[in-house]
N, C-alpha and C positions, 0 to 999 in steps of 0.2 A: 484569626482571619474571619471575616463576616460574610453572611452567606451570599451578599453581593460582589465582595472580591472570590469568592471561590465559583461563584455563577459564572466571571470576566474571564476568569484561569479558565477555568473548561470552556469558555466559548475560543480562545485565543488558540487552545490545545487543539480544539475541531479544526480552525482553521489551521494552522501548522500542520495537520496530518494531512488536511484536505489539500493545502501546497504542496506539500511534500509527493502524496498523489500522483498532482498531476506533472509536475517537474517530471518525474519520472517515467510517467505514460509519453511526455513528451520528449524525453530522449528515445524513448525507445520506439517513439516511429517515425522519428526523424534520423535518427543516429543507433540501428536496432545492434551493428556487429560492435560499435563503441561503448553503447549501454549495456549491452550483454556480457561485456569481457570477461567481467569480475565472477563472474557465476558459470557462466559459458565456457569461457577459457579460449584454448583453440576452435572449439565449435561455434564460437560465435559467430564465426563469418559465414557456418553454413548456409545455405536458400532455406533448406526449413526452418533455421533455429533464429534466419531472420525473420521469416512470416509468421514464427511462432511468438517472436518479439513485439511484434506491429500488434498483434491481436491483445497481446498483454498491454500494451501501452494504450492503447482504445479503452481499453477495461479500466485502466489504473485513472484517465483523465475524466471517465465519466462518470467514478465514484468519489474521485476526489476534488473534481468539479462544482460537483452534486452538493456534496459536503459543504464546501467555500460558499457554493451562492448561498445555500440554506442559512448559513451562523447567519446572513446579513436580512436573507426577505424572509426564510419560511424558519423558523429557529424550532418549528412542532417536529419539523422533519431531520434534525440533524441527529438526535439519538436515533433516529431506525437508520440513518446511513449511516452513521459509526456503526452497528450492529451490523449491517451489509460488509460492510468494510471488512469485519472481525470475520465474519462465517468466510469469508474472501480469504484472509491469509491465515485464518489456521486450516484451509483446505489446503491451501498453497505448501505451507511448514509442513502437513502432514505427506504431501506430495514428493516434496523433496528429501522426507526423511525414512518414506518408503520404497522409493523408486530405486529398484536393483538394480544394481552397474555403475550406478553415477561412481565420476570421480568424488573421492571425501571432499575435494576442495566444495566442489558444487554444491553438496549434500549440504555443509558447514555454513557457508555463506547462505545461500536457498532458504536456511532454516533459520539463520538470523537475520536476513532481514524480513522474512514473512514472519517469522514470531515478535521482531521488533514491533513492526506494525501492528500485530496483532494484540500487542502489552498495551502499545500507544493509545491505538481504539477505545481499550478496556477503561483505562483512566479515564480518558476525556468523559466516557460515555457513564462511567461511575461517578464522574464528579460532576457534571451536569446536576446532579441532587433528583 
């Protein structure tokens, strides 16, 4: 592979996580007890655990926002938002994987998909070159 298709994979991979992002920022404040189920469970339909949704989906759309526009106008700025991104879900993984009480379910999923994300970042942001 030549380091211009491996430049195209990592730009393609930025944006895919940066979609990825905001899909998700944008279910969860539009749709926070829907979005939340899988990690949430019965508490998703809380009042808190939906305004704790909406705040996460804000966060999720404006770094993966960020991300998308960047690969197209600012491409200097797309590795320190992948690196944004990353210090985001491995706080996130390490949140879910400390926090006493949670059900296993929550803790399990919480930890895969913030550490997915967190793999995902790492790639894109290592093969950038």
């Amino acid at each position: 592979m030549t380091r211009l298709d491996q430049y195209a994979l990592a730009r393609r991979l930025s944006e895919g996580v940066g979609l990825a992002r905001v899909a998700i920022g944008v279910a969860h404040m539009i749709a926070p007890t829907r979005a939340n189920e899988l990690v949430a469970g019965p508490d998703a339909a809380v009042p808190t655990t939906r305004a704790a949704a909406r705040t996460f989906g804000i966060r999720e759309i404006y770094i993966g926002g960020g991300l998308f526009a960047a690969t197209k106008v600012a491409p200097g700025a797309v590795r320190l938002l992948l690196r944004a991104g990353v210090a985001v879900d491995i706080w996130d993984t390490a949140a879910f994987a400390r926090t006493a009480d949670l059900p296993r379910r929550t803790r399990v999923v919480g930890c895969v998909v913030a550490g997915g994300f967190a793999v995902a970042g790492l790639v894109a942001e290592t093969r950038l070159g």
